[in-house]
C-alpha positions in Angstrom: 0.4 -21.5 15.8 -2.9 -21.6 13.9 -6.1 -19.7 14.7 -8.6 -20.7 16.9 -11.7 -22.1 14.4 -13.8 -18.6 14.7 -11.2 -16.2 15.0 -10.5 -13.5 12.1 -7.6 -13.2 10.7 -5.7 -9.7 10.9 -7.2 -7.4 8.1 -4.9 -5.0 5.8 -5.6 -0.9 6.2 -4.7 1.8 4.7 -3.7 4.9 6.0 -3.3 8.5 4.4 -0.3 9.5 6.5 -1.4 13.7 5.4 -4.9 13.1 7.0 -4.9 10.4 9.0 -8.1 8.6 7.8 -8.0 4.8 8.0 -10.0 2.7 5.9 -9.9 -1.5 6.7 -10.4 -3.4 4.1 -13.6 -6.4 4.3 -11.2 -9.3 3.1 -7.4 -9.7 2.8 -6.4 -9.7 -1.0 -6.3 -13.2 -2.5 -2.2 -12.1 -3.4 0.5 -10.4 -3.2 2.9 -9.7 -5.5 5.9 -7.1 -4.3 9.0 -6.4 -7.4 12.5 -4.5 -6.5 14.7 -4.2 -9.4 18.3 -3.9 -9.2 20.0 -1.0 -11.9 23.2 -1.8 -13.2 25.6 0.1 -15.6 27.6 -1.8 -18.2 31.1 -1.1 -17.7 33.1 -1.1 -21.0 36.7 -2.0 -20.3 39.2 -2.2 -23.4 40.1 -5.5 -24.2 37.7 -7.7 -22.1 35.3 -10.3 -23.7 32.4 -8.9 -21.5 31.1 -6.0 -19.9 31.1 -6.5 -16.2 28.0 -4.6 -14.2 28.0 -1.7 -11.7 25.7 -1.6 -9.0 23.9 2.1 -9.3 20.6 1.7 -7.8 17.7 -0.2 -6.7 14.1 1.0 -8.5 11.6 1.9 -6.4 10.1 -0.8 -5.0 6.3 -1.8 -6.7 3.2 -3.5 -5.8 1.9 -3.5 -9.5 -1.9 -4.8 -8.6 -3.4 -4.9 -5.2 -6.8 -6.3 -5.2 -9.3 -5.4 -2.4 -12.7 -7.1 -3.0 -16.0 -6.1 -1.2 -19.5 -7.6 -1.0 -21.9 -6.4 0.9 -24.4 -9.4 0.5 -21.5 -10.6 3.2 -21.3 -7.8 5.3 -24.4 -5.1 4.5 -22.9 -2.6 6.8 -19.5 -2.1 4.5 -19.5 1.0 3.1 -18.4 0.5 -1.0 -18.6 3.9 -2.3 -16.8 5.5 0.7 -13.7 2.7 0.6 -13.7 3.7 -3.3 -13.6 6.9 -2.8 -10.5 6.8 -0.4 -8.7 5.1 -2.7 -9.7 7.4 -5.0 -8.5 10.4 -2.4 -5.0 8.9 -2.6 -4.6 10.0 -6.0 -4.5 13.6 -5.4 -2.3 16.4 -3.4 -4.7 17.1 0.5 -6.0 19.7 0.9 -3.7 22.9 1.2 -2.1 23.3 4.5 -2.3 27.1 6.2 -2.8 28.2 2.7 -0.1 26.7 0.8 -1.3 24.0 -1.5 0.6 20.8 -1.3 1.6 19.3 -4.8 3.1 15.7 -3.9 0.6 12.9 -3.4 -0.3 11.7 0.2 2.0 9.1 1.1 -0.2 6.1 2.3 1.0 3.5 4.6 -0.4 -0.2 3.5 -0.1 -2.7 6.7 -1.4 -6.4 6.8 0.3 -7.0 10.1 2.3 -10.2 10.3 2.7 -10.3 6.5 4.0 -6.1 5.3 4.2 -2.9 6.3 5.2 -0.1 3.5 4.8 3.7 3.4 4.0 3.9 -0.4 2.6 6.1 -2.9 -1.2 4.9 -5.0 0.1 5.2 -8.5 -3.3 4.0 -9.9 -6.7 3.0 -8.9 -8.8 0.5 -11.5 -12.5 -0.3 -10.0 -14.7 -2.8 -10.9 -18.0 -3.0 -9.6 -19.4 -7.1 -10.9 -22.6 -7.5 -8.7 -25.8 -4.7 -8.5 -29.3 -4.9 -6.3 -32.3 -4.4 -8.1 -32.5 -1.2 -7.2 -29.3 -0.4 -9.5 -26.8 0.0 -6.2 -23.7 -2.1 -5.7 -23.2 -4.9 -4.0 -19.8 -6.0 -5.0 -17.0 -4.6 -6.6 -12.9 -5.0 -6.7 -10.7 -2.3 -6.7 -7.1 -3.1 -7.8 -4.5 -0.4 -6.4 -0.7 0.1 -7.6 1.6 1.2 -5.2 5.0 2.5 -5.1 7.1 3.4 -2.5 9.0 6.4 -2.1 12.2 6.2 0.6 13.9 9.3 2.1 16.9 6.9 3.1 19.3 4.4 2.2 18.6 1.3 2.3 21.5 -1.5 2.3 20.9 -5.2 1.8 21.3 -6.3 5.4 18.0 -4.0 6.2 15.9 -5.7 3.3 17.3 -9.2 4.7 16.3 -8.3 8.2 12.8 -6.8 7.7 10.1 -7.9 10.2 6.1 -7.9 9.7 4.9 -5.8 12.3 2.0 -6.5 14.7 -1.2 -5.0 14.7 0.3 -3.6 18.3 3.4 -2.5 16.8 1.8 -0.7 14.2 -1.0 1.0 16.0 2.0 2.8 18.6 3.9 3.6 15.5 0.7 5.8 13.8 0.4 7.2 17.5 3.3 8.4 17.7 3.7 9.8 13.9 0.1 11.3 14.7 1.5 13.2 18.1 4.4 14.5 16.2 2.3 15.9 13.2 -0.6 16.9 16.1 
């Protein structure tokens, strides 16, 4: 069913699952590109013309470069620096918990409801700032993120066929109830 004419479409968040902090983005990325790779091991049987192949693993699975762009001749209010510098945040450990510093990155959960939901890890952050004011303070810029995710579990091929984008709904009970857990 399409959109009414003036209705906005969902917008894709981020969220630092150690601290909580949400940051939405201004505009959906233009793409997105998602890779899994299969490893295989080469078996070597004696005698056979070919080595037939092993399943071992899959890799983890990548978003190699995830572009947010931002203007703020479009929306003044948007807040560059501070959207920058989460992303930036998502590079590094939080801050130590009852005095033990952490030493593992914060995991950060990337949803664009209706399209994908992944708990992933920022691998790299690569900014680009293309329009400044007068005054020397930016109006636009892109930041480009690359993500990989991390699972604690197994995953089998029937759960990769089966996965559903969740709703903005969906998603907004599932930080609740990660948040009341942690809290």
């Amino acid at each position: 069913m399409p959109l009414p004419f003036n209705a906005k479409p969902a917008r894709c968040e981020l969220v630092n699952l150690a601290t909580f902090e949400r940051k939405r983005c201004q505009f959906n990325p233009m793409t997105l590109q998602r890779t899994l790779k299969a490893n295989w091991s080469r078996l070597t049987v004696p005698g056979l013309s070919h080595q037939p192949l092993h399943f071992v693993n899959t890799g983890n699975t990548q978003v190699p470069s995830l572009e947010f762009q931002m203007d703020r001749g479009v929306d003044p209010s948007f807040d560059i620096p501070d959207f920058l510098g989460f992303c930036r945040s998502l590079l590094l450990p939080p801050e130590p918990a009852g005095g033990v510093p952490q030493v593992s990155p914060p995991r950060t959960l990337f949803v664009w409801p209706g399209v994908l939901s992944l708990e992933m890890i920022v691998m790299d952050v690569n900014e680009r700032y293309t329009h400044f004011y007068p005054s020397g303070g930016v109006r636009a810029a892109t930041v480009s993120l690359t993500l990989e995710q991390i699972l604690d579990f197994r995953l089998t091929g029937a759960d990769v066929r089966n996965e559903v984008p969740l709703t903005e709904d969906q998603i907004e009970a599932q930080l609740l109830f990660v948040y009341d857990m942690e809290g």
